[in-house]
N, C-alpha and C positions, 0 to 999 in steps of 0.2 A: 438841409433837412436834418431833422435834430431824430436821431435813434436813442430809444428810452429802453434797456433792456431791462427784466427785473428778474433776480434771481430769486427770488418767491414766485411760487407759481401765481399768476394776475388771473384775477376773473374780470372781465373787462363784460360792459350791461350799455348798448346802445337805445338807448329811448330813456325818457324820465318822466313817460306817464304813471298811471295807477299799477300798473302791469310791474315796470320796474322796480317802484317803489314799496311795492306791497313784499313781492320776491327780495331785496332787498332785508327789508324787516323782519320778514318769517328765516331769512338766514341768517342771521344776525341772533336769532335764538336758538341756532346750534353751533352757529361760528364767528366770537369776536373777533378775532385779529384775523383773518384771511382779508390780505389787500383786493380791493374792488376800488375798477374806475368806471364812473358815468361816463359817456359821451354824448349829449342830447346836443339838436339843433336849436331847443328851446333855453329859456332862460336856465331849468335847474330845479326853478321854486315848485312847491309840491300846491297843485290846485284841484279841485274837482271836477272831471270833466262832462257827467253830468251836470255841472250845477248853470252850466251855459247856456242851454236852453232853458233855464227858470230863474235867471237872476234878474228880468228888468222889472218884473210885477216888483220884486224887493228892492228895484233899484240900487241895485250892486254894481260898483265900477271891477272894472279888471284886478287892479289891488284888491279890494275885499275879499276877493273870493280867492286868494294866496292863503294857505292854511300855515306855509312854514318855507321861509324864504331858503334859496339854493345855500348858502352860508349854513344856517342853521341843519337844512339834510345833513351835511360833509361833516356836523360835528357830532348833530346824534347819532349817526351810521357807523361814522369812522369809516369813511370816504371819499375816494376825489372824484370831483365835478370839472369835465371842461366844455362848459356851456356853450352857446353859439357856435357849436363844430360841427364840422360833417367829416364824417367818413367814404373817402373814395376810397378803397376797396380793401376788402378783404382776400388773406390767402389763408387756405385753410392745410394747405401742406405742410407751410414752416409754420403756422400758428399766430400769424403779426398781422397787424389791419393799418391801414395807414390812414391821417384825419389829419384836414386842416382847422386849426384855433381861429378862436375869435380874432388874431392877429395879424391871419393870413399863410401863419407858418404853416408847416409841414412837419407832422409827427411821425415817428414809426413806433409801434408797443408790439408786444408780443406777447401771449394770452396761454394761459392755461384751458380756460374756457372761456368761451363766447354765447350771451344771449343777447338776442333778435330782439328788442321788445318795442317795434319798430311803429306802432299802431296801424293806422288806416287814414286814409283822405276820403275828403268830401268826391263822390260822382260826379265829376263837370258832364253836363251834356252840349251836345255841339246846337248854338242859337245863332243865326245872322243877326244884322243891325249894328248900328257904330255903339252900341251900350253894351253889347253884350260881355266885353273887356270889365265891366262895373259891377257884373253881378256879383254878390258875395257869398263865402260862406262863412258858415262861422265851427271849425275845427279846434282849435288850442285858442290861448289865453291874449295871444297877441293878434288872433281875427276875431275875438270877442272886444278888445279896446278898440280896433278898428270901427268895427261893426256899430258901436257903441255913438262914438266919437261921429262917424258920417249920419248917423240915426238923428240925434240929437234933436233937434224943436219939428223934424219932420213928423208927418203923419198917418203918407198910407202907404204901403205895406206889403208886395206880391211876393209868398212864397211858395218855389217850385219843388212839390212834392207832399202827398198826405201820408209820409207814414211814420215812423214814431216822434221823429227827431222833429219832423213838419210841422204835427198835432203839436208836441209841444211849447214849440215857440210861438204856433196862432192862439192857442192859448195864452202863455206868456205875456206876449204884446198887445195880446188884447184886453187883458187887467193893466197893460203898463198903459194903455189909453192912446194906441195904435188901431188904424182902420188897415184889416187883415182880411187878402182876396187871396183863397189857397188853388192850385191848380196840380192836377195832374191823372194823368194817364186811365188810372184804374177807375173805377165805376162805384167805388168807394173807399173811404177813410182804411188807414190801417191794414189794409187788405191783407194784407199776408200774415196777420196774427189772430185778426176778429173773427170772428161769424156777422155774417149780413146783419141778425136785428139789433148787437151791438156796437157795430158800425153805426148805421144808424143812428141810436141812441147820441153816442158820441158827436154825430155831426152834427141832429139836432141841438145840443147840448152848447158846443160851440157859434151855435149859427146865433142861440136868443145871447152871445156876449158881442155880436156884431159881425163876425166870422162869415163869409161870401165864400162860395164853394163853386168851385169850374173843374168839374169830374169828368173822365171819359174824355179828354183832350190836353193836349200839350203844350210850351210856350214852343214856339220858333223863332220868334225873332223881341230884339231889346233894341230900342232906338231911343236915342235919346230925345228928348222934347224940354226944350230952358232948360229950367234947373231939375227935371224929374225925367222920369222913362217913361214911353209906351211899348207892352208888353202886348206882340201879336200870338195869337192863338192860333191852332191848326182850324178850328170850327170856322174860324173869322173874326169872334172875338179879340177886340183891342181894349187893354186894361190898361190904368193910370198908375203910377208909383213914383214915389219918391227913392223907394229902392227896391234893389230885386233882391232875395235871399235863395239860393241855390239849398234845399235841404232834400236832394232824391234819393239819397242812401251811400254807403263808406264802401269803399274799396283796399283791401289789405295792401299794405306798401309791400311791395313783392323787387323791387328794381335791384336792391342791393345785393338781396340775396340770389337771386338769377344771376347778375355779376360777378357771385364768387361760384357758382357752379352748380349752386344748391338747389333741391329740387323745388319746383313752384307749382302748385296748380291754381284754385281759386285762392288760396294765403300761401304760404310758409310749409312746406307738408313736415309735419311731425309726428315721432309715435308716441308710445304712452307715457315714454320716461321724458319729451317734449323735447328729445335730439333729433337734430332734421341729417337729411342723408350724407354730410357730413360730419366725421367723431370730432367732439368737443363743438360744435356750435348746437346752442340749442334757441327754441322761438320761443314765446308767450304772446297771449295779449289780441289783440285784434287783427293783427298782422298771421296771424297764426294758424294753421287746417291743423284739425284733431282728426282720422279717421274719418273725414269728408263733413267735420264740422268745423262750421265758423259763424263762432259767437261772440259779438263781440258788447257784451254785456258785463256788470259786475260782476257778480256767481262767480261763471266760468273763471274768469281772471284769479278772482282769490281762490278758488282748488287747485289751477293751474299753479300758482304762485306756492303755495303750498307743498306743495307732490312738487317743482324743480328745486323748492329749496333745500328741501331733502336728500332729493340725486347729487347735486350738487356738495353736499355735505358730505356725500361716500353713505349713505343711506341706498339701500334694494327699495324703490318705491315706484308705482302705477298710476298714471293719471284716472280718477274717478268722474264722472259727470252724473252726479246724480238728478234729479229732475230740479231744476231750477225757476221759479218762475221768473216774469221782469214785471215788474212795479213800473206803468207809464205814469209820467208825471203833468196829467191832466186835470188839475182841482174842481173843474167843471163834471167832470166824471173820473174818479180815480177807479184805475183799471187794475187790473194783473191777471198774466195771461201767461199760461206755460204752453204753448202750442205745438200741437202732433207732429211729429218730425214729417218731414217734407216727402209729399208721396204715400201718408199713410191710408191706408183702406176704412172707411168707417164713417161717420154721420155727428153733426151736432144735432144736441137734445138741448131748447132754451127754457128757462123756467123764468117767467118776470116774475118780481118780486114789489112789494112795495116801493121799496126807494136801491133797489137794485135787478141786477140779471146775473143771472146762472148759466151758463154754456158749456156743456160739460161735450166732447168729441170721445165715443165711443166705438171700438173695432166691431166686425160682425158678430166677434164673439163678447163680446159686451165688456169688455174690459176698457177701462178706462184710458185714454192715450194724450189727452190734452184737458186743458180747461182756458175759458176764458171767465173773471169776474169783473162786476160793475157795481161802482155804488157800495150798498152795505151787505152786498154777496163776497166784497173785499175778505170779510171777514172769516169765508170757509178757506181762505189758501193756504194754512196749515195742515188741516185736514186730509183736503186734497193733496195736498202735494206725498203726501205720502202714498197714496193708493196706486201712483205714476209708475211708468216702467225707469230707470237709470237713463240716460241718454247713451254714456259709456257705460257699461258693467264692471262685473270682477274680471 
């Protein structure tokens, strides 16, 4: 086991998603030389990970959609990358995490500080059937060439789950000239962000691109059939595929951090300054609970990334969440939707519009708490978004 001491104090950044690299950059503008080492399971290379669920209408391989390869981060950063590593455990008493490399070895570092920037995984749900081993998802860059690569001259298409990630890629596949049967649970599209008549709108919208809708029931069982699947239904319903796409929603990677002691509930718990219940480790990113939030959206990430690159600088700084909306990337209906935090008291008001919808979600006392837009109502989320309460305050 090779022990790496460094008598500079190391900021050592597990993960090398958007999370990472954005905190990265924003520190980097108070602090060149303070030594920072990545440690990511992933290649390193810096890619968009929204851009996964919208790259096969463009017909984008996994390369393409690499904006700046791992080599190039480590020299415009001015920091080390060691790709393909895991980290088996951290201790937060002496301050050293231990990771094995791409080689097999066994590291020891020892850190000044620690960020989590750990993301999230796809929601496996539990299916019988000998196929169920085959469903996929498509999380990071290397279940995108997969996904790609097993897709390939096939043509029809079951994806388990309607909510952002789901809508997007029925979408997607179905410009990229895929026969797309969507299934799941709820009783409509989106559910957890939409109002009913935009729900709606959306599925219609999807269905005249060829889009097959099995709402209000679940997959249970994948069996394989030759060379494709049969996807059983709870209804009864038995559907055809050439593949199955698992898209029902992320779950914060929480393992590591349990393992070193830290507290966990639905992500990472952290406070404002985004240090979890251990001094010197701190979380971002999707992996992350703010004050019983977990967003794991753009927005959030770059304020978060913002406000720790500060603390981390030896800056007095407070995480802000101001009202963010999410832009769904639905061409068939482009959305944005800042939605009422969970629980809130109050009513949608829908306004249709010519070639759009208005849903604006109102408290009793008539104050504004959410919005969802559709179409060329896209147009008031500027507007809107200022009229919104903070998510976090001062």
């Amino acid at each position: 086991m090779n022990t790496t001491h460094h008598q500079n104090k190391l900021i050592v950044i597990i993960g090398s998603g958007l999370a990472a690299y954005t905190l990265i950059r924003e520190y980097r503008k108070l602090n060149a030389e303070q030594a920072i080492t990545v440690i990511t399971q992933e290649s390193g290379d810096f890619y968009s990970k929204p851009m996964l669920s919208t790259a096969f209408a463009s017909k984008k391989d996994a390369q393409q959609l690499i904006s700046s390869s791992a080599a190039k981060m480590m020299e415009q950063l001015n920091i080390q990358i060691h790709s393909h590593s895991k980290v088996l455990k951290i201790d937060g008493s002496d301050q050293s995490l231990s990771f094995q490399s791409a080689d097999g070895k066994e590291h020891v570092l020892q850190y000044s500080k620690l960020v989590l920037a750990l993301g999230a995984d796809q929601i496996q749900i539990d299916l019988a059937g000998d196929g169920a081993d085959q469903v996929m998802t498509v999380n990071d860059l290397q279940d995108y060439a997969i996904f790609r690569e097993r897709i390939g001259q096939k043509k029809k298409l079951v994806i388990l789950g309607a909510g952002l990630i789901g809508c997007e890629f029925a979408n997607d596949l179905s410009l990229g000239g895929y026969h797309v049967e969507v299934v799941d649970l709820a009783d409509q599209v989106l559910g957890r962000l939409l109002p009913r008549a935009m729900a709606d709108e959306l599925q219609a919208k999807l269905s005249a691109l060829g889009v097959l809708w099995h709402l209000g029931t679940s997959a249970k069982t994948v069996s394989r059939v030759g060379d494709g699947f049969e996807v059983g239904l709870s209804n009864g319903n038995v559907l055809q595929a050439d593949c199955v796409l698992s898209a029902i929603g992320l779950r914060p990677r929480t393992e590591l951090a349990k393992r070193a002691g830290i507290k966990t509930e639905r992500g990472i718990v952290v406070n404002r300054q985004l240090e979890t219940s251990i001094q010197g480790i701190y979380s971002l990113g999707d992996c992350a609970e703010v004050e019983g939030h977990v967003l794991p959206y753009v927005m959030p990430i770059m304020q978060a990334a913002r406000t720790l690159a500060s603390i981390l600088a030896g800056h007095d700084s407070a995480l802000i969440y101001p009202a963010m909306p999410v832009m769904i990337k639905t061409p068939a209906l482009p959305l944005v939707v800042s939605p009422p935090a969970s629980g809130s008291e109050g009513s949608w008001t829908i306004k249709q519009e010519e070639n759009g919808i208005e849903g604006l979600f109102y408290s009793p006392q008539a104050q504004l708490l959410g919005f969802a837009l559709a179409g060329s109502a896209t147009a008031q989320r500027a507007t809107l978004t200022k009229l919104l309460p903070n998510i976090l305050g001062e």
